[in-house]
ROMI-717253 format. One record per atom (N, C-alpha, C): atom name; x, y, z; residue number from 0; chain; residue in three letters. Coordinates in Angstrom, 1 decimal. Layout:
# ROMI-717253
REC  atome       u       v       w  num  chaine  residu
REC     CA       X       Y       Z  NUM       A     ALA
...
***
This chain:
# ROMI-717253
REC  atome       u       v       w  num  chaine  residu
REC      N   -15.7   117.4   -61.2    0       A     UNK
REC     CA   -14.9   116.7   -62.3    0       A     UNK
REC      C   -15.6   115.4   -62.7    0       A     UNK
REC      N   -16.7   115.4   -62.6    1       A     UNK
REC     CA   -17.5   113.7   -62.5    1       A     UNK
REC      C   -18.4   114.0   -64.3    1       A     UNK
REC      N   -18.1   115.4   -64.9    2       A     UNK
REC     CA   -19.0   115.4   -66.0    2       A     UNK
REC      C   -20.3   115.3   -66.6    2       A     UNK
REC      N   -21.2   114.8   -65.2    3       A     UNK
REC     CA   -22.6   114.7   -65.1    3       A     UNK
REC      C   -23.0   113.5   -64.8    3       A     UNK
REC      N   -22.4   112.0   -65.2    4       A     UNK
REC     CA   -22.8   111.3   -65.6    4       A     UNK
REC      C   -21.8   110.9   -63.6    4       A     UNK
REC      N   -22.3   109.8   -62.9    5       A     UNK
REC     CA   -22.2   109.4   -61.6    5       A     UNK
REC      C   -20.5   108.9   -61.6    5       A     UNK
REC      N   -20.0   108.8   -61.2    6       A     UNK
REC     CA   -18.7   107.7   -60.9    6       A     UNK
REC      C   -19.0   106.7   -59.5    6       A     UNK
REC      N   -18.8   105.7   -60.0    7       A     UNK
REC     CA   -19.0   104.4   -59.0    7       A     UNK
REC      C   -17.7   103.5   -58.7    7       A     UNK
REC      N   -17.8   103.1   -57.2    8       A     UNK
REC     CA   -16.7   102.8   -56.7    8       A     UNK
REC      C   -17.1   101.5   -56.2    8       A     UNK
REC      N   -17.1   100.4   -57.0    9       A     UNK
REC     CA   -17.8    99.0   -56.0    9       A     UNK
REC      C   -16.7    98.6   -55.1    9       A     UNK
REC      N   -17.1    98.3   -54.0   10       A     UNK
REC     CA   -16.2    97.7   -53.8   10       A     UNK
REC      C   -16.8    96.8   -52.0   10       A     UNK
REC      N   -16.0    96.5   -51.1   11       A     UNK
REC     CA   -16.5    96.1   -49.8   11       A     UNK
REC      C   -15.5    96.9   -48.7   11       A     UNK
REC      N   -15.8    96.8   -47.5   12       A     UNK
REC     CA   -15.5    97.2   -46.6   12       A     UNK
REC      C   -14.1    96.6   -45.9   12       A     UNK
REC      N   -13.9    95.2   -46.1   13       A     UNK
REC     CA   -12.7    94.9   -46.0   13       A     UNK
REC      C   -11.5    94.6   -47.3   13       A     UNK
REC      N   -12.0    95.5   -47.8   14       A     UNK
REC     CA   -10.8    95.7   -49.0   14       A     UNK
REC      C    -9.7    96.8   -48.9   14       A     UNK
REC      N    -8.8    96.7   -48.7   15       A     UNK
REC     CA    -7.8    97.8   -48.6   15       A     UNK
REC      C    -7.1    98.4   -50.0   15       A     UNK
REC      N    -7.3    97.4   -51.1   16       A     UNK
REC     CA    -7.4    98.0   -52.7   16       A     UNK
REC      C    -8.5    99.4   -53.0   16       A     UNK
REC      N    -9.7    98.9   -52.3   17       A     UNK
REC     CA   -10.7   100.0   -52.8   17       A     UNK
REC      C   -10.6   101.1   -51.8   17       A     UNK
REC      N   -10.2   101.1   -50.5   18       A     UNK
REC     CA   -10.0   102.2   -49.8   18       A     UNK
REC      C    -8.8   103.0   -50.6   18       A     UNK
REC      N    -7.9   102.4   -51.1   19       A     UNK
REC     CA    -6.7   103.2   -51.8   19       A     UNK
REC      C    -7.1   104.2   -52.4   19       A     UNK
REC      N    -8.4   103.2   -53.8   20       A     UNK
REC     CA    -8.6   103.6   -54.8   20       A     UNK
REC      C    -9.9   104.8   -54.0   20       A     UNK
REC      N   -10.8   104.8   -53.2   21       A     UNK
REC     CA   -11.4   105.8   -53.2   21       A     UNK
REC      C   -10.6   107.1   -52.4   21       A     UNK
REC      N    -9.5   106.7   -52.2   22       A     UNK
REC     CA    -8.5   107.8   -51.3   22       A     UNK
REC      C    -7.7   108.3   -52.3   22       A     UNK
REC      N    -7.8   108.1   -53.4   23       A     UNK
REC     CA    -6.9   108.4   -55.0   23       A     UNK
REC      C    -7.7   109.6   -55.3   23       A     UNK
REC      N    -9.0   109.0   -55.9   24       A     UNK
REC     CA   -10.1   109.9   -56.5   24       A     UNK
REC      C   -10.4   111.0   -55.5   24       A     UNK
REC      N   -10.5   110.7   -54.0   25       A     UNK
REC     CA   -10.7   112.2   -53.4   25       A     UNK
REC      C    -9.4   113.3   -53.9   25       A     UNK
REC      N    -8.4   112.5   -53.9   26       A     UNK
REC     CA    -7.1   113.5   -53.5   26       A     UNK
REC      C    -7.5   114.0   -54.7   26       A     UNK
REC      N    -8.0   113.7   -56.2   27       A     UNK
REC     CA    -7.8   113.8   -57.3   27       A     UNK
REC      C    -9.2   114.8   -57.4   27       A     UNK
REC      N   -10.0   115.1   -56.7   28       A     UNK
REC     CA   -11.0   115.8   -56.8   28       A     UNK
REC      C   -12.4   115.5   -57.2   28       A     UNK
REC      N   -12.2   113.6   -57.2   29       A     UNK
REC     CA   -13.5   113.6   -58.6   29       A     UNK
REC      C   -14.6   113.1   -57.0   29       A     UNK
REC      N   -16.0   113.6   -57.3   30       A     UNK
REC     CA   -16.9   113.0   -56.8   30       A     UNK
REC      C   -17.4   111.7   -57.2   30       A     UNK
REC      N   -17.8   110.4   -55.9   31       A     UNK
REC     CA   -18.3   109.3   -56.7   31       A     UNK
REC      C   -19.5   108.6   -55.4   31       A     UNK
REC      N   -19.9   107.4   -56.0   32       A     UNK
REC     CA   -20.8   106.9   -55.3   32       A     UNK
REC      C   -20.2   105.5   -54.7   32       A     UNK
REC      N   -20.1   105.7   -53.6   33       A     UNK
REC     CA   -19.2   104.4   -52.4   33       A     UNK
REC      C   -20.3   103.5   -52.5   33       A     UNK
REC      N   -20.0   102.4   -53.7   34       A     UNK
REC     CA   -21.1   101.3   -53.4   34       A     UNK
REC      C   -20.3    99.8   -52.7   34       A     UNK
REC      N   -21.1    99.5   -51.9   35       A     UNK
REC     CA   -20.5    98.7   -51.0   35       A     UNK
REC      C   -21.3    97.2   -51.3   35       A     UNK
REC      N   -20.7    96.1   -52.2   36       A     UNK
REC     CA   -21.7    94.9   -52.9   36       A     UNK
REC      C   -21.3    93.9   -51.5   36       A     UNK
REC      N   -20.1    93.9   -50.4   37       A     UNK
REC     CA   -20.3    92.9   -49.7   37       A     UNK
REC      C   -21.8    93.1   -48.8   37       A     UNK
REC      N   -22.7    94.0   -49.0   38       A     UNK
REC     CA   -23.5    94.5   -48.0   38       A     UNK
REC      C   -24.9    94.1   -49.1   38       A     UNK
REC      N   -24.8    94.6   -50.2   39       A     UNK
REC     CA   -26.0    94.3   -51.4   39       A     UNK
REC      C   -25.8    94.1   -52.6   39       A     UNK
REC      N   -26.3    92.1   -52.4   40       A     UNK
REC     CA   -26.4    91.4   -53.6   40       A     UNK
REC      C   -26.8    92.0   -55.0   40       A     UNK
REC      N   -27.6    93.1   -55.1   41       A     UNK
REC     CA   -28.4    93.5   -56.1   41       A     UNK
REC      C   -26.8    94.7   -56.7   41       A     UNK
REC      N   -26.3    95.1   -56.0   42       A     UNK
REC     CA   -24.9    96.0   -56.5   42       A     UNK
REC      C   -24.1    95.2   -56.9   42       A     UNK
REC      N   -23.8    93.9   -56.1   43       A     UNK
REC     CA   -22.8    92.8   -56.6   43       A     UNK
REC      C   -23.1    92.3   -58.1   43       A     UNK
REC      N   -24.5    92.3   -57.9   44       A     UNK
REC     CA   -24.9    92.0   -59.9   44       A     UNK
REC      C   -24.3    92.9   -61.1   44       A     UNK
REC      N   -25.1    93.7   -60.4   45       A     UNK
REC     CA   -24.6    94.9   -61.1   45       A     UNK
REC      C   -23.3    94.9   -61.4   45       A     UNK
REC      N   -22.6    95.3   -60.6   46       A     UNK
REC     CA   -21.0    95.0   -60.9   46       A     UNK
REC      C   -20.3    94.1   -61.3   46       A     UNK
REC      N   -20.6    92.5   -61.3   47       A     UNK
REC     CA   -20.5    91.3   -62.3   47       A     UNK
REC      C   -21.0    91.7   -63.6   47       A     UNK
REC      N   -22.4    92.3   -64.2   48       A     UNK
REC     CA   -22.8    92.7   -64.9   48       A     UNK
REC      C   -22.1    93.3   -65.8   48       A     UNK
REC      N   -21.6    94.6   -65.3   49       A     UNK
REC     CA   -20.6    95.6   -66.4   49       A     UNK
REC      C   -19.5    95.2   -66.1   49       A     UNK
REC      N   -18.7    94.5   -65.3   50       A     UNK
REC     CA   -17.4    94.1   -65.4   50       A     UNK
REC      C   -16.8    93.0   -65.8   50       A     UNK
REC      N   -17.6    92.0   -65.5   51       A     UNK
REC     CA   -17.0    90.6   -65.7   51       A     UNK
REC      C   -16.4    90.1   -64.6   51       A     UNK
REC      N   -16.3    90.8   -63.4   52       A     UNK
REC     CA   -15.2    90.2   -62.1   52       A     UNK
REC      C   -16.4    90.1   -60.8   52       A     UNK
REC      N   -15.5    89.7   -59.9   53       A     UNK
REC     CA   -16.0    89.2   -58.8   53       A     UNK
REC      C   -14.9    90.1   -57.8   53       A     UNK
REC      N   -13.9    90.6   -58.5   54       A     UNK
REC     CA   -13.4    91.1   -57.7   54       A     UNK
REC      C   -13.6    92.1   -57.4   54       A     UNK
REC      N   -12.9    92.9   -56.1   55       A     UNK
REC     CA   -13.1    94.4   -56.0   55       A     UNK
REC      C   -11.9    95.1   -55.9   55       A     UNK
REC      N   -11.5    96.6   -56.1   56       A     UNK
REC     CA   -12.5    97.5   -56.6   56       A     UNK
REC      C   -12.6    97.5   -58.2   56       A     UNK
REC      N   -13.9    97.9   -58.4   57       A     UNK
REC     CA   -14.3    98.0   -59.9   57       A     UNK
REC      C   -15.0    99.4   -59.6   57       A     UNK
REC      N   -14.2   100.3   -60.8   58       A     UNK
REC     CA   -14.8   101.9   -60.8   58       A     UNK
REC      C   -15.5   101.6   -62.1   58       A     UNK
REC      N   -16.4   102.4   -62.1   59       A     UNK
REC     CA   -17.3   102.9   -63.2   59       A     UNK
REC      C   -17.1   104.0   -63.4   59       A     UNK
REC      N   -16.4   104.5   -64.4   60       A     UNK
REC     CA   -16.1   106.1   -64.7   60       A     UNK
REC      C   -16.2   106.5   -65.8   60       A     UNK
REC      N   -17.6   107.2   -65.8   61       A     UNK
REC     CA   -18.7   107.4   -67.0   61       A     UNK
REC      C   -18.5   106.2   -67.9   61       A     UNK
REC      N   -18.9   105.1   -67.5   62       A     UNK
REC     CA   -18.9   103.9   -69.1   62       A     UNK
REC      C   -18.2   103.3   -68.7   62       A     UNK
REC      N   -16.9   103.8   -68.4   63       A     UNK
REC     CA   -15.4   103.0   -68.8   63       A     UNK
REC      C   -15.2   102.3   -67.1   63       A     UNK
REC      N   -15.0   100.9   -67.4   64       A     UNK
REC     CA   -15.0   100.2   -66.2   64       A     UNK
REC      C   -13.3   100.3   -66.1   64       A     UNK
REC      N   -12.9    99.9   -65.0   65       A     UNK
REC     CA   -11.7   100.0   -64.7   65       A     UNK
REC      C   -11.3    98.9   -63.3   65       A     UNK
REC      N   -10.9    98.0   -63.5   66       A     UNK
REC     CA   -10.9    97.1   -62.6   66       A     UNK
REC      C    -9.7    96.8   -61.7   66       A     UNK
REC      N    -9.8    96.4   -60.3   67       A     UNK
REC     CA    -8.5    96.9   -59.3   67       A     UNK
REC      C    -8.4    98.7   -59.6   67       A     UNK
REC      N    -7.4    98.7   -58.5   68       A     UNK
REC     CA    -7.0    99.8   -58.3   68       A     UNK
REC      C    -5.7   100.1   -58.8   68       A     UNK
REC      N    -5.8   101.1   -60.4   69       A     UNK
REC     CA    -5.2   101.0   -61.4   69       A     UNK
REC      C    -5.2   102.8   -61.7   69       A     UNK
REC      N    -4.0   103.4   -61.1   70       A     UNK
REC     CA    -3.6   104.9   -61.6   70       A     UNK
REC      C    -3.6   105.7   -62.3   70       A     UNK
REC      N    -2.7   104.5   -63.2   71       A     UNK
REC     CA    -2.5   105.1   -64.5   71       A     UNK
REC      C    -4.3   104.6   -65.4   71       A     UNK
REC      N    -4.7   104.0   -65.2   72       A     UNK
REC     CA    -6.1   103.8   -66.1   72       A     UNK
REC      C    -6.7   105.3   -65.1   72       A     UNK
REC      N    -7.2   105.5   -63.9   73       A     UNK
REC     CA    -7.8   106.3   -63.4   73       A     UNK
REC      C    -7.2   107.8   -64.2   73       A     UNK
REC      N    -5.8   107.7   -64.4   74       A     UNK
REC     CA    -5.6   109.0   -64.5   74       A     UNK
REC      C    -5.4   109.5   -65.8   74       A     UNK
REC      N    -5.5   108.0   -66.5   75       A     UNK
REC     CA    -6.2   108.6   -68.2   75       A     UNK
REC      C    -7.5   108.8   -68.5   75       A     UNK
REC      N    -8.2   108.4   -67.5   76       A     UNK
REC     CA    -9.7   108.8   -67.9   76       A     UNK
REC      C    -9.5   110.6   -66.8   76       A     UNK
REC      N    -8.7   110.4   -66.3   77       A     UNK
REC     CA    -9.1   112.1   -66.0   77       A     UNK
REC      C    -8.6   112.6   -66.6   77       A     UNK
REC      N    -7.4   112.8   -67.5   78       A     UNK
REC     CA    -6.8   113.6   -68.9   78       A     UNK
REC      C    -7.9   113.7   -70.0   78       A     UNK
REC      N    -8.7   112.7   -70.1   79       A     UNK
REC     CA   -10.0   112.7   -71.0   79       A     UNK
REC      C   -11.4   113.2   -70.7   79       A     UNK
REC      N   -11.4   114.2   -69.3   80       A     UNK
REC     CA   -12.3   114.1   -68.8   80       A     UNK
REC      C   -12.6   116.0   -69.2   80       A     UNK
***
């Protein structure tokens, strides 16, 4: 269900928002990439970069950033998907 293009999951290891959010998208079937920025600065750029936050979780789903762990945004981009 990922469309070709990667789905990315920033987020850190003591976040219990981004565990939610990557326990959403399994149930939901989509494949993604667990990137973990409390571990590498060079992903934490990245993710300031396309998002504008410092916070976590920030999904990347095909383009469309989606910041916190947000359902209804996740589950309009899978209706479009």
């Amino acid at each position: 269900m990922t469309g070709g293009k990667k789905v990315k999951v920033y987020g850190t290891q003591t976040c219990p928002y981004c565990f939610m959010a990557k326990d959403y998208l399994k149930a939901k079937g989509v494949e993604f990439e667990d990137v973990d920025v409390g571990s590498d600065a060079r992903a934490a750029q990245e993710m300031v970069s396309k998002s504008g936050q410092t916070s976590v979780p920030v999904i990347d789903y095909h383009g469309k950033i989606i910041v916190g762990f947000d359902r209804e945004a996740i589950d309009e981009e899978l209706r479009q998907a």
